[in-house]
C-alpha positions as a Markdown table, in Angstrom:
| # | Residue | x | y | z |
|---|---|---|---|---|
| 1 | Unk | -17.8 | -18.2 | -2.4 |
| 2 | Unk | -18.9 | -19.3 | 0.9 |
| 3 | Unk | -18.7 | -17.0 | 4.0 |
| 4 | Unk | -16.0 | -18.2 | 5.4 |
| 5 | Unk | -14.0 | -17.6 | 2.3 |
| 6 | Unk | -15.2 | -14.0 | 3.0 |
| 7 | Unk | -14.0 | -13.7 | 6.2 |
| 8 | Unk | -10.6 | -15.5 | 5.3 |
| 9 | Unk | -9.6 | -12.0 | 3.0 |
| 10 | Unk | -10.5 | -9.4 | 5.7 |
| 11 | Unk | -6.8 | -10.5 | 6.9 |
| 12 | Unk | -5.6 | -10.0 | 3.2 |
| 13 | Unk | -3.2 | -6.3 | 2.9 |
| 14 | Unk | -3.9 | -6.2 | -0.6 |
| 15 | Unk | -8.0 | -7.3 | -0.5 |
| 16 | Unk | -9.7 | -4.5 | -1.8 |
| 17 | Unk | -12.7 | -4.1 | 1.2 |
| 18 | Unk | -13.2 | 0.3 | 1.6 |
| 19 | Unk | -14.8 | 2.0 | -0.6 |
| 20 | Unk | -14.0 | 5.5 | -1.5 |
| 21 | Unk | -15.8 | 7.2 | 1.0 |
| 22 | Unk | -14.8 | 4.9 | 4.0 |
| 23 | Unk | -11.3 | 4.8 | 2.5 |
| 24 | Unk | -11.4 | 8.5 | 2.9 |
| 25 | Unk | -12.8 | 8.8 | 6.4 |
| 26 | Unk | -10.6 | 5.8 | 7.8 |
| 27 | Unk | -7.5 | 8.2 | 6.9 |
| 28 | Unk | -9.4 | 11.2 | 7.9 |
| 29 | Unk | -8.8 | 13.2 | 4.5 |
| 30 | Unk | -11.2 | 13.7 | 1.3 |
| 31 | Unk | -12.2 | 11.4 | -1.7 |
| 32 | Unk | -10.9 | 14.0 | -4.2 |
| 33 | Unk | -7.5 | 13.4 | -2.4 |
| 34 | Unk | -7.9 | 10.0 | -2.6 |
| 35 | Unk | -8.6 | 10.4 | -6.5 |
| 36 | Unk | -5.4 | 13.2 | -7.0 |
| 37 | Unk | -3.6 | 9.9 | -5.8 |
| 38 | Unk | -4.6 | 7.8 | -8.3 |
| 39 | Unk | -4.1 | 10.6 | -10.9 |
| 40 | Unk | -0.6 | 10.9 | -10.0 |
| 41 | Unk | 0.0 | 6.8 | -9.7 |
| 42 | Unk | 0.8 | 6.1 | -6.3 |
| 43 | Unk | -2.5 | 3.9 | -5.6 |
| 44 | Unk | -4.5 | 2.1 | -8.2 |
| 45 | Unk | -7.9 | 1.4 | -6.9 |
| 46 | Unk | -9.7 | -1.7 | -7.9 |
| 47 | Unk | -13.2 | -1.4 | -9.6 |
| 48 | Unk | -16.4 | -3.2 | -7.9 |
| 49 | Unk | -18.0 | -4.6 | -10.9 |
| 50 | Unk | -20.7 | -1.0 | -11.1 |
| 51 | Unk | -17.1 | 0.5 | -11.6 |
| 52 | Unk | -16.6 | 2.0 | -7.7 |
| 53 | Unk | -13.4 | 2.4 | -6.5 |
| 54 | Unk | -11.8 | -0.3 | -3.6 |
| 55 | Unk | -8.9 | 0.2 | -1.5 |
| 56 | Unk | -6.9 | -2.3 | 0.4 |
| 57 | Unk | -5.6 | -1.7 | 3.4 |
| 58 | Unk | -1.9 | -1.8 | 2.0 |
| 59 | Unk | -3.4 | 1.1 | -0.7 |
| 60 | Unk | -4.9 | 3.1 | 2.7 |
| 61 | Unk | -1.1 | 2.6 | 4.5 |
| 62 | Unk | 0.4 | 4.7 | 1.6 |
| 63 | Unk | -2.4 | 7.1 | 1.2 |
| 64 | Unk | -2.2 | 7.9 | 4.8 |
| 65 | Unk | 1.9 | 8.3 | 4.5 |
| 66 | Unk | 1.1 | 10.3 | 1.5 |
| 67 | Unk | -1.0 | 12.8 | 3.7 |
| 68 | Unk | 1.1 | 13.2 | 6.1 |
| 69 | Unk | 3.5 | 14.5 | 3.8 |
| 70 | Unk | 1.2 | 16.9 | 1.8 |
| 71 | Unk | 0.2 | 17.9 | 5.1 |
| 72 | Unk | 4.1 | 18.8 | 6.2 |
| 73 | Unk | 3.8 | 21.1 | 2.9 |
| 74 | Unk | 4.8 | 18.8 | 0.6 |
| 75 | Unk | 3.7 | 18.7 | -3.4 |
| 76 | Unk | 1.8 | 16.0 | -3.6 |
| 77 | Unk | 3.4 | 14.8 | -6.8 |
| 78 | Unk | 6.1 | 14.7 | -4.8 |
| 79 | Unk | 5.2 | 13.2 | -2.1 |
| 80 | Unk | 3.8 | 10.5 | -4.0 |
| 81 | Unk | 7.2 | 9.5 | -5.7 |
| 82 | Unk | 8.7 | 9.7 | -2.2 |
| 83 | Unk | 6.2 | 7.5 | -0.9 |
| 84 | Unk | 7.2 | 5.1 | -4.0 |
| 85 | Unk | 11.3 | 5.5 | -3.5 |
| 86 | Unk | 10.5 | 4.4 | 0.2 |
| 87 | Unk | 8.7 | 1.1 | -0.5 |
| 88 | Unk | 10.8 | 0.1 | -3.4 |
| 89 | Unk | 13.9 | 0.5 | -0.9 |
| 90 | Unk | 11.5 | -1.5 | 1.7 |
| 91 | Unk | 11.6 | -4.4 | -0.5 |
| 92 | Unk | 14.8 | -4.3 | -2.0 |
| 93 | Unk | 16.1 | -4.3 | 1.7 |
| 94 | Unk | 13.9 | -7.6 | 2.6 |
| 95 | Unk | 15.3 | -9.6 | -0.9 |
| 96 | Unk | 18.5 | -8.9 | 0.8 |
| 97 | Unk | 18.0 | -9.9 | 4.0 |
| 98 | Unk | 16.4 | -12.9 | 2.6 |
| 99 | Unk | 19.3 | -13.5 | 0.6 |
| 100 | Unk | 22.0 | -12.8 | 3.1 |
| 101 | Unk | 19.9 | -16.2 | 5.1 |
| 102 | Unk | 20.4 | -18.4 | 2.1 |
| 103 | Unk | 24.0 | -17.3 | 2.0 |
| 104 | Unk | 24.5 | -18.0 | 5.7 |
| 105 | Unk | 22.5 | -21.3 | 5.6 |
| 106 | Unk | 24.4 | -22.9 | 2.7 |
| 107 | Unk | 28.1 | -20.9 | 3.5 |
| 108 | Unk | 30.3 | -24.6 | 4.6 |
| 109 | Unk | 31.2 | -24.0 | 8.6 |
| 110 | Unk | 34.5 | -22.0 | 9.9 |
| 111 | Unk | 37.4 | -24.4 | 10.7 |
């Protein structure tokens, strides 16, 4: 891999670049929190090949969401599936928007 295919994935949501402990300070909360998160399957770190834990930014954007609930007094198991309901119903509202285009592009013109 050359340098510049390096710097190319620092733009990449879903590259794995913090560790655990800068993971943990970026969001401002604690690497056992971080860890509870994993246990109860809302992030799924990747593993540097000495088996440390990664986060991508995208992983960091729901972490952060997630303390912001447990911080509001939520459980964080429920928090977590929360966290989950809201980006599933993200996506599901950006497959129809995409598909409401391709309606509107291929629907024959109004007489």
């Amino acid at each position: 891999m050359t340098a510049d295919d390096s710097f190319g994935r620092l733009d990449d949501d879903d590259y794995p670049a913090y560790t655990m402990g800068r993971a943990a300070d970026t969001i401002g909360t604690t690497q056992g929190f971080l860890r509870a998160l994993g246990e109860a399957r809302l992030i799924t770190p990747l593993r540097s090949e000495g088996g440390h834990r990664r986060y991508s930014r995208y992983q960091l954007r729901l972490a952060a969401r997630a303390r912001e609930l447990v911080d509001q007094g939520t459980p964080i198991e429920a928090a977590c599936r929360i966290i989950i309901l809201e980006d599933q119903l993200e996506e599901a509202q950006r497959i129809n928007a995409e598909y409401r285009r391709a309606a509107e592009s291929s629907a024959p013109p109004s007489a």
